[in-house]
C-alpha positions as CSV (number, residue, x, y, z in Angstrom):
1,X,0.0,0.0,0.0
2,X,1.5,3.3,-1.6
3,X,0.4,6.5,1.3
4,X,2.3,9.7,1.4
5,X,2.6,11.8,4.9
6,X,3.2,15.6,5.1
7,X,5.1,16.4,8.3
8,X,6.7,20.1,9.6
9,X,5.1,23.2,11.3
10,X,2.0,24.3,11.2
11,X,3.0,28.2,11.8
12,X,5.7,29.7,10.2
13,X,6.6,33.7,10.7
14,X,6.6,36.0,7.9
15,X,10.2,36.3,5.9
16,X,11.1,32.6,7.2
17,X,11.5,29.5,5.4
18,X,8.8,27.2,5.3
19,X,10.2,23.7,5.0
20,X,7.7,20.5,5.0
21,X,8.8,16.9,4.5
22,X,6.6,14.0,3.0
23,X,7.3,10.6,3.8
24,X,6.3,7.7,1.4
25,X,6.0,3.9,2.2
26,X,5.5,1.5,-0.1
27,X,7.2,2.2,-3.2
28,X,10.9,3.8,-3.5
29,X,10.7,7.6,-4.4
30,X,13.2,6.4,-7.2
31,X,10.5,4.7,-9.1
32,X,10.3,5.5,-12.9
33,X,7.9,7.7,-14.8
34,X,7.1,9.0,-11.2
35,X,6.9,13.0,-10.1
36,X,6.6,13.5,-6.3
37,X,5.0,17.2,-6.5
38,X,3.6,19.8,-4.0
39,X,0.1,21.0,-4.3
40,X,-0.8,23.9,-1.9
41,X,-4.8,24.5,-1.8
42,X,-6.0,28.0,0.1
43,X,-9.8,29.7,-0.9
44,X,-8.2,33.1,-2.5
45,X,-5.9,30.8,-5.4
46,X,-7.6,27.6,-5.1
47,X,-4.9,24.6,-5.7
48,X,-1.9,25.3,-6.8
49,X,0.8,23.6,-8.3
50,X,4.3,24.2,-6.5
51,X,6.9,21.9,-7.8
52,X,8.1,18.2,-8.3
53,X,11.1,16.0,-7.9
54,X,11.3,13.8,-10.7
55,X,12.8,9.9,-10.3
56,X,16.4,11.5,-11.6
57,X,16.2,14.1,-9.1
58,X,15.5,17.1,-11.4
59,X,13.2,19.4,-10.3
60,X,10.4,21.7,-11.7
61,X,8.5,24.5,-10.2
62,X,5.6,26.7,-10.8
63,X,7.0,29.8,-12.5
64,X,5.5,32.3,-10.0
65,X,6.7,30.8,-6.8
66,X,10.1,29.4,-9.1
67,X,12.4,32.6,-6.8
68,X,11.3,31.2,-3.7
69,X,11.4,27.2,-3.9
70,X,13.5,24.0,-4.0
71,X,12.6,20.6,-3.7
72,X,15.0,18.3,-2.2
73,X,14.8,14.5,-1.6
74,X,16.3,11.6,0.7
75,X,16.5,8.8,-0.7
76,X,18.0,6.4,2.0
77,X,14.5,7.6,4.2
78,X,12.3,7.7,1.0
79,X,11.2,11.5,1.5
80,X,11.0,14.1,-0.5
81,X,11.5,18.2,1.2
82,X,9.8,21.1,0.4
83,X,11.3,25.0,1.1
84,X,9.7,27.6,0.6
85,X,11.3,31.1,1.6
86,X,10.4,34.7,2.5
87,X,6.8,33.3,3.3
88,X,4.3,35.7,3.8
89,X,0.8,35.6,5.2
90,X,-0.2,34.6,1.2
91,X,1.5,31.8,1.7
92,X,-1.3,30.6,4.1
93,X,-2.9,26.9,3.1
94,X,-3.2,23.4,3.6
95,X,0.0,21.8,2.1
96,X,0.0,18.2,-0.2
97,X,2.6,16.7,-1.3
98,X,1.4,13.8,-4.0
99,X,2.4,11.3,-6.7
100,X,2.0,12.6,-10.3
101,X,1.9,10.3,-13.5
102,X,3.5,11.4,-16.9
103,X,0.7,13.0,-18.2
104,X,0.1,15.1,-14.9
105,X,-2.4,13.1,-13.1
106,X,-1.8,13.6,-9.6
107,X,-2.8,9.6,-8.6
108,X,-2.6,9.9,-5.0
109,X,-2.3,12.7,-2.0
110,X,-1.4,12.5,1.0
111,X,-3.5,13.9,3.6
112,X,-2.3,17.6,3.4
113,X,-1.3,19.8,6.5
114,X,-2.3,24.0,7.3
115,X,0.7,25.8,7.7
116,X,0.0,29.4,8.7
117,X,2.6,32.3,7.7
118,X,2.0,34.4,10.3
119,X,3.7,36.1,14.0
C-alpha cells in the first residue's frame, strides 16, 4: 500500500522558510515515470501547483513561486522536502505533497497539512 505523509510546522513567521517533508511507504521515491510534487490548496488561489522531484532528481517548479522554492529529496528515508522562503501571510494553506503520472495526473495525495505564515 502506496500512502504519502506531510510532516513540519504548522506556523511559520513572515520572511522565514517554510520547510515541510513527505514521507512515502510503499514504493521507493526512485521509481520510474514518477513525479513527487507539491500542491498547496487556500480559498483566495484555489490549488496550486508548487513543484516536483522527478525519479532523476531534477526538479520543476511553478514559475510564480520558481524565486522562492526548492525541492530536495532523501533517498536512504524515502522523503522528498519542500522549502519555501520569505513566506508571507499569502502563503497561508493546507499543504499536499502527491504522486503525479507522466501526463500530470496527480494519482494519490497525501492527507495535506495547514501551515499558517503568520507572527
Amino acid at each position: 500500500q502506496v500512502q504519502l505523509q506531510e510532516s513540519g510546522p504548522g506556523l511559520v513567521k513572515p520572511s522565514e522558510t517554510l520547510s515541510l517533508t513527505c514521507t512515502v511507504s510503499g514504493v521507493p521515491i526512485t521509481i520510474n515515470d514518477v513525479y513527487w510534487s507539491w500542491i498547496r490548496q487556500s480559498p483566495g488561489k484555489g490549488l496550486e501547483w508548487i513543484g516536483y522531484i522527478a525519479d532523476s532528481g531534477r526538479t520543476s517548479y511553478s514559475p510564480s513561486l520558481e524565486s522562492r522554492t526548492s525541492i530536495s529529496r532523501d533517498t536512504s528515508k524515502n522523503q522528498f522536502a519542500l522549502q519555501l522562503s520569505s513566506v508571507t501571510p499569502e502563503d497561508t494553506a493546507v499543504y499536499y505533497c502527491a504522486r503525479m503520472g507522466t501526463e500530470w495526473n496527480l494519482e494519490l495525495w497525501g492527507q495535506g497539512t495547514l501551515v499558517i505564515g503568520s507572527s
